[in-house]
C-alpha positions in Angstrom: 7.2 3.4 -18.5 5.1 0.6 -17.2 3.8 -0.1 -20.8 7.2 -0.7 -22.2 7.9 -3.2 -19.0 4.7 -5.3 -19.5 4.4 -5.0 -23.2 8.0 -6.7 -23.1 7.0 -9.8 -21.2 5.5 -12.8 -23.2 1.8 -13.3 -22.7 3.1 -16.5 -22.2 6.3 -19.1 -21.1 7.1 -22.6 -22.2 8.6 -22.6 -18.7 8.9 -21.2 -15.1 13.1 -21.1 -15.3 12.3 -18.9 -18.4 10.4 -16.0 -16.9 13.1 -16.0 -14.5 15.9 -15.2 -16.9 14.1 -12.8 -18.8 13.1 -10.5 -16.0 17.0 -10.6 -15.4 17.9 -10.3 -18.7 15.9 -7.6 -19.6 16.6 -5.6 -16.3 13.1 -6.1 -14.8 15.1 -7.3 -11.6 18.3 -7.1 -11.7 19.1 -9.9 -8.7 18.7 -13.1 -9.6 18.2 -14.9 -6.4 15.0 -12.0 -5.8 14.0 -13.0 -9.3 13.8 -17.0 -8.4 11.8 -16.1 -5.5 9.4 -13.1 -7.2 8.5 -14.6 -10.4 7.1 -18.2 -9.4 4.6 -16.1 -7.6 3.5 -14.0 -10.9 2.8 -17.6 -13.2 0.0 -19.9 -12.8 0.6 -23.3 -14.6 -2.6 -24.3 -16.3 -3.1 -27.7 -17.4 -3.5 -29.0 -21.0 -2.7 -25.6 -22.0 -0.1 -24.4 -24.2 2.3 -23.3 -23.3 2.1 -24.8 -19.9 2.9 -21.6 -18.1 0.8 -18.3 -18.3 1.3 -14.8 -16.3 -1.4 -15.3 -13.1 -2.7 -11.5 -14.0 -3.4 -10.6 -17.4 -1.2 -7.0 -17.2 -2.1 -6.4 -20.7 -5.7 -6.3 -20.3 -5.7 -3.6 -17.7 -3.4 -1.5 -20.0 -6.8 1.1 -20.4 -7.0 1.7 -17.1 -3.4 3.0 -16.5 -3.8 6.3 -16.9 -6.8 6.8 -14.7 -4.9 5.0 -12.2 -1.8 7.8 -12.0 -3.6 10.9 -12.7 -3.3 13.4 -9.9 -0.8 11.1 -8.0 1.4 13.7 -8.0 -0.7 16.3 -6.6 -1.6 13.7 -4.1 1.9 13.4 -3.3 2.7 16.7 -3.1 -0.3 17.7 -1.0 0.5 15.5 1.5 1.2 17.0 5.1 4.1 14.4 6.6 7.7 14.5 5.6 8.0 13.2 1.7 10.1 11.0 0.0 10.4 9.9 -3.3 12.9 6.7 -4.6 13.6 6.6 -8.3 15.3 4.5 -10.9 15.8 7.4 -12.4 14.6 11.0 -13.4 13.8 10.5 -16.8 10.2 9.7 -16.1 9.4 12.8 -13.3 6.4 14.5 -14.7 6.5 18.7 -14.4 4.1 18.8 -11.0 7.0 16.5 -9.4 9.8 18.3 -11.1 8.8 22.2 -9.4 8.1 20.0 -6.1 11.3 19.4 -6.4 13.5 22.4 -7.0 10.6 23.8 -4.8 12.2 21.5 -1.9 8.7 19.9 -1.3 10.0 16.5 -1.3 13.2 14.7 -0.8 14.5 13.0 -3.9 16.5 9.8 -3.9 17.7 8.0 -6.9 19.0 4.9 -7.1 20.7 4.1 -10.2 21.2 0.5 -11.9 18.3 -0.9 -10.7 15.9 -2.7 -12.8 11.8 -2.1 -12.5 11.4 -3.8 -9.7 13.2 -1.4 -7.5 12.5 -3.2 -4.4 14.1 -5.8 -5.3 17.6 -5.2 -5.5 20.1 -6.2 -2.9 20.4 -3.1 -0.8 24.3 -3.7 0.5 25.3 -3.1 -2.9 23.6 0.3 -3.5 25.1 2.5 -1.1 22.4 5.0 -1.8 19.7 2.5 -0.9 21.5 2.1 2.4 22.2 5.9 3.2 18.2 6.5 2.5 17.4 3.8 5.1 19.9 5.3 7.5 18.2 8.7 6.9 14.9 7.2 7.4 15.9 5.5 10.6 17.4 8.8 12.4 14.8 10.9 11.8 16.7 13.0 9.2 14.1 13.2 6.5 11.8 16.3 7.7 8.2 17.2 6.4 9.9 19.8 4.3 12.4 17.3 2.5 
């Protein structure tokens, strides 16, 4: 769940280099090179302050608001009138509107496993599923009705 992935994460970071490795080491991004060129875009570096480095958002202080932000997404989703897909980490987190979707066959369902938060970022050549998605996608074989 988001909370868990921004409540793991420092307010703040002696260093740049140290962001880095702990988004890798705790499986926020999972590739290394995407991590050295992701995180440098997420910390500010303030001066006189410390420690020197700080996240350029404040995550935690929007933490309220989540909720508001993801209810009815589903429905959204579901409602939608083009062809559907949905890429997970995993299933684990699929609430019970997405769930009948899906045995419904409202929606095609990918997952990808071994992938960190940042789902995007992972090299895509070394998750076959990623790659037979984008081949789907690219032919035309995902329909409206999944």
């Amino acid at each position: 769940m988001a909370v868990s992935f921004v409540f793991s994460y420092a307010p703040t970071c002696h260093v740049t280099p140290c962001s880095i490795q702990r988004s890798v080491t705790t499986h926020t991004i999972n590739n290394a090179a995407s991590a050295r060129v992701s995180i440098p875009s997420i910390i500010k570096h303030v001066e006189d302050a410390l420690p020197p480095y700080q996240w350029r958002t404040p995550l935690r202080s929007t933490a309220p608001y989540w909720l508001s932000w993801f209810q009815g997404l589903s429905q959204c989703f579901l409602s939608a009138r083009s062809a559907r897909l949905l890429i997970l980490a995993g299933t684990d987190r699929l609430d019970k509107e997405l769930m009948i979707g899906q045995m419904q066959g409202k929606f095609q369902m990918e997952v990808v496993p071994n992938v960190g938060h940042m789902l995007h970022e992972v090299r895509i050549h070394t998750h076959h599923s990623l790659t037979v998605i984008i081949s789907d996608v690219a032919i035309g074989r995902i329909t409206p009705r999944g």
